[in-house]
C-alpha positions in Angstrom: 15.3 -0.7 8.1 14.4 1.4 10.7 16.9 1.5 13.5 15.1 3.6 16.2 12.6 0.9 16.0 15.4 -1.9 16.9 15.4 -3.8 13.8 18.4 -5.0 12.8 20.4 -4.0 9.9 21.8 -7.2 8.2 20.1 -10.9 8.8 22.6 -13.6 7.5 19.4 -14.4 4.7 16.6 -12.0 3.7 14.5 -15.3 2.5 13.0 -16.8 5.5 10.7 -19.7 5.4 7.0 -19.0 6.6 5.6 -22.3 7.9 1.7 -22.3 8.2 1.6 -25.6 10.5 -1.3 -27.7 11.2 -3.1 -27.7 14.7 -0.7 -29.9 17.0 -0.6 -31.1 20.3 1.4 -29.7 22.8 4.7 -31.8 22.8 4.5 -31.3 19.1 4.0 -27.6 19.1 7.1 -27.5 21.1 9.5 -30.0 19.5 9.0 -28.5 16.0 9.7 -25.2 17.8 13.1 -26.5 19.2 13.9 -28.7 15.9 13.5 -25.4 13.7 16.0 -23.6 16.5 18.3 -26.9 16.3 18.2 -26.6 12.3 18.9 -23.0 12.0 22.0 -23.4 15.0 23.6 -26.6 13.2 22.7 -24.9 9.2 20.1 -27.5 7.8 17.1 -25.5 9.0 16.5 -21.6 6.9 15.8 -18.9 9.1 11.6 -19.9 9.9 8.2 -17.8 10.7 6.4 -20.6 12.4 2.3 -19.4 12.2 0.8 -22.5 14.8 -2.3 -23.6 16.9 -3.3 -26.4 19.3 -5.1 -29.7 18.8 -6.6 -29.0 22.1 -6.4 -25.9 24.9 -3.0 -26.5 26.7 -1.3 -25.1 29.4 2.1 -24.2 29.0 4.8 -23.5 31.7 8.4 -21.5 31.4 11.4 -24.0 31.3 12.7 -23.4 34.8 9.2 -22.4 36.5 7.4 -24.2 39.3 4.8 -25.5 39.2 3.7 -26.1 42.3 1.2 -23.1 43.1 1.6 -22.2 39.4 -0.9 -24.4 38.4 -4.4 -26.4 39.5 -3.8 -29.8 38.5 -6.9 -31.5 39.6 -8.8 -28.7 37.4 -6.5 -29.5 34.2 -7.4 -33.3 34.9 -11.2 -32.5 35.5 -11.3 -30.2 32.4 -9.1 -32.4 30.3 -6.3 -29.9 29.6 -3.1 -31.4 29.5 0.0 -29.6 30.5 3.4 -29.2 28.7 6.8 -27.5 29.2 8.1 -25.1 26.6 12.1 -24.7 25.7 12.0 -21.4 27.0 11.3 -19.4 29.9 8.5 -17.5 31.5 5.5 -17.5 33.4 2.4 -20.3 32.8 -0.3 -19.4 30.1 -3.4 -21.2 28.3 -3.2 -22.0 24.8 -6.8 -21.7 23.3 -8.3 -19.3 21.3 -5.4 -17.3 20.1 -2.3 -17.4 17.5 1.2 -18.6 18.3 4.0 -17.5 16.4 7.6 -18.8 16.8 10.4 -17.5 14.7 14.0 -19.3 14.6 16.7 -17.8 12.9 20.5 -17.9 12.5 22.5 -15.4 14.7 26.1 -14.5 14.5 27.7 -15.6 17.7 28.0 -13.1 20.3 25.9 -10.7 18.2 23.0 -8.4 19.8 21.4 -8.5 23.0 18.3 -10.4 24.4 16.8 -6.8 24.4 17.9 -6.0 21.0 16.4 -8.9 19.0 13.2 -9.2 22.0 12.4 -5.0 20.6 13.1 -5.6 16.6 10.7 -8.6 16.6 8.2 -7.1 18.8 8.2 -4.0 16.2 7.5 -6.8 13.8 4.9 -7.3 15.6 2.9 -4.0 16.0 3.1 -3.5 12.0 1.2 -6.8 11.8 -1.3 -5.4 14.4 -1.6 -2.5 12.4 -2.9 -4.3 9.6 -5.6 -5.6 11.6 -6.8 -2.0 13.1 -5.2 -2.7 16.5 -2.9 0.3 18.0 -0.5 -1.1 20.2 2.4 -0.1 21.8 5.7 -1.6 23.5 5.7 -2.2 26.9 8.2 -0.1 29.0 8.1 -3.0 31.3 6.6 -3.7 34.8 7.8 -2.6 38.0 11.0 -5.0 39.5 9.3 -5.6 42.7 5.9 -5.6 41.6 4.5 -9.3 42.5 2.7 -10.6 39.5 2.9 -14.4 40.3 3.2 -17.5 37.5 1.1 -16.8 35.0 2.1 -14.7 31.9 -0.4 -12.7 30.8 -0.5 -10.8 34.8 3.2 -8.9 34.0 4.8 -7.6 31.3 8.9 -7.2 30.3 10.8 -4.3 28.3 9.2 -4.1 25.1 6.1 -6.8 25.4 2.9 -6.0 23.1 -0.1 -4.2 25.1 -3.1 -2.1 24.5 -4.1 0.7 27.4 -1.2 -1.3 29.6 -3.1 -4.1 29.0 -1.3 -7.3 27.4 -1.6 -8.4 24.1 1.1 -10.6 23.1 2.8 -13.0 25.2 6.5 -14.2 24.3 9.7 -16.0 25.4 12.8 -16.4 23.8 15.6 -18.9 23.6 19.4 -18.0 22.8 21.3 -21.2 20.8 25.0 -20.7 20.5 24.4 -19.5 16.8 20.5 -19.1 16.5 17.6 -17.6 18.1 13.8 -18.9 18.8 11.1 -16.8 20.0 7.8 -17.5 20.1 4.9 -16.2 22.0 0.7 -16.3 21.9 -1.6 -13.7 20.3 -4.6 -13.8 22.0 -8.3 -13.9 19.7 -10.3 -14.5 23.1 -10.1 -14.8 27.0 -12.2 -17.5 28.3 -12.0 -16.4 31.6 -13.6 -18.9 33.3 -11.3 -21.7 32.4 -8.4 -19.2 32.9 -9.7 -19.2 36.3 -10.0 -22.4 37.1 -6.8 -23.7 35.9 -4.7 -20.9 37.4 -4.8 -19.2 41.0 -4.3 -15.6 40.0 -6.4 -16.2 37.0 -9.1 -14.3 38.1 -6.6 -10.9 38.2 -6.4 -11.7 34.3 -9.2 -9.4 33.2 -7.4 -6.1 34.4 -4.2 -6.9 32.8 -4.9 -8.8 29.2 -6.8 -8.4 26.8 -7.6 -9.7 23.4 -8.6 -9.1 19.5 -11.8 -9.8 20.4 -12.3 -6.9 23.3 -10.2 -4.4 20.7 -11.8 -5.2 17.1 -15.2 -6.3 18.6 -14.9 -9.2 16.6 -12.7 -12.5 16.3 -10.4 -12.4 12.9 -10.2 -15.2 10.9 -7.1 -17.7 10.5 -6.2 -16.4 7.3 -6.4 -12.7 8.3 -4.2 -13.5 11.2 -1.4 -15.2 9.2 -1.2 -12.4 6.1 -1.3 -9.7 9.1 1.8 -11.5 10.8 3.3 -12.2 7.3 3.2 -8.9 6.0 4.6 -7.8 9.8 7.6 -9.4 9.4 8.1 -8.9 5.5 8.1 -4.8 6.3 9.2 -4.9 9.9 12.8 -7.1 8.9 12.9 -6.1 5.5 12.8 -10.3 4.3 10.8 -12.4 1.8 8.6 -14.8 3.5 8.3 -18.0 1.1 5.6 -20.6 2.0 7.0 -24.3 3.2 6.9 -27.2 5.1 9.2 -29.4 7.7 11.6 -30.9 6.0 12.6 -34.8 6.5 15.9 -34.2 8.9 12.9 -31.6 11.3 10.4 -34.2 11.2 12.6 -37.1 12.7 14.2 -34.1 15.4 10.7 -33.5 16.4 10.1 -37.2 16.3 12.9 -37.5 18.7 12.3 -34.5 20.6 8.5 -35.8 21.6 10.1 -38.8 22.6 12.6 -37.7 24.8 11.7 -34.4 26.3 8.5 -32.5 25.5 6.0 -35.7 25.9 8.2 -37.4 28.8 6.5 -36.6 32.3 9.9 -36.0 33.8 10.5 -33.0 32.2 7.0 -32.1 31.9 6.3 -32.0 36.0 10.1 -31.9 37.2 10.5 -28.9 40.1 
């Protein structure tokens, strides 16, 4: 594997599980997320590629964002959007028209930086955007005092996904004591006009994001999407992805997770 790229040299596996999930709602989307991190931090869940989408567009916040300004409410009511809060951090998005990845896998405790893992998965990345015709390259990072509000797709960090400095990809990351989840949106299409209604700055989205749609001049299929990312990872980390589902033990953790966090309005809208 290549190092100058930032992948890593050893993984504790090289068979990860590639989960094709069904469209889910948002609590869902993010309990499964957390339960595969849980599984892979405790040792009853294999390292996972998580290929997802959404019952319904959703709006998303960052774990410890506000959102209070962040957000317009009264337009997610109106429009029927509902709003969720992920495990991780970051700025606001919509979840529409686009893939979502998550992976969760096994680290060695203490091992790598943030950086390290955030670059050798983003590299993972690109190689699946290759496939699809898409030349993008890894953000060097925004500006530190450059205002760019709460919503995601306005800024991008060290080593983000973007196209003529314009954003691609969209991702956060959570570090377990022993395991790691990322997961982050692809975007097919912009429908700018809900992004503006739902967010303040939405209408600075169009000079800052952009889409496979706007690159490809076309929208790629679901299948095209998930072999792109597959064969991404397969090269970019040097693993076997083998096709499977949630096992019993993740299905009663998301269960519980829905439950308790992800579909509670307490966590959902606490400041």
């Amino acid at each position: 594997m290549d190092e100058v790229a930032g992948t890593p040299t050893v993984f504790q596996s090289s068979r990860w599980r590639l989960l094709v999930d069904e469209p889910r709602d948002g609590p869902t989307n993010m309990a499964v997320d957390e339960a595969l991190a849980l599984g892979c931090d405790r040792g009853w869940s294999p390292p996972t590629l998580r290929a997802y989408r959404w019952t319904i567009p959703t709006v998303s916040l960052g774990v410890n964002q506000s959102i209070e300004g962040e957000v317009n409410l009264t337009a997610c009511r109106e429009r029927r959007v509902p709003v969720v809060r992920r495990p991780t951090g970051g700025r606001a998005l919509l979840h529409d028209r686009e893939l979502t990845y998550s992976l969760a896998i096994p680290i060695l405790r203490g091992s790598r930086s943030v950086l390290h893992d955030y670059r050798w998965i983003s590299h993972c990345l690109l190689l699946a955007l290759q496939r699809l015709g898409v030349a993008a390259t890894l953000s060097r990072g925004d500006p530190p005092k450059r205002e760019t509000g709460g919503l995601c797709f306005l800024s991008s960090a060290r080593y983000e996904i973007a196209v003529n400095g314009r954003k691609l990809i969209g991702s956060a990351q959570r570090r377990l004591s022993g395991a790691l989840l990322q997961h982050g949106s692809l975007l097919i299409e912009i429908e700018h006009p809900a992004w503006n209604a739902l967010f303040p700055q939405g209408r600075d989205l169009e000079a800052r994001a952009t889409a496979l749609r706007v690159l490809l001049g076309r929208s790629p299929g679901w299948e095209e999407l998930v072999e792109a990312l597959r064969a991404g990872f397969e090269a970019g980390a040097a693993v076997t992805l083998e096709p499977g589902g949630l096992t019993s033990q993740e299905e009663s953790v998301v269960q519980e997770l829905v439950v308790k966090r992800y579909g509670a309005t307490d966590w959902t809208f606490r400041r």
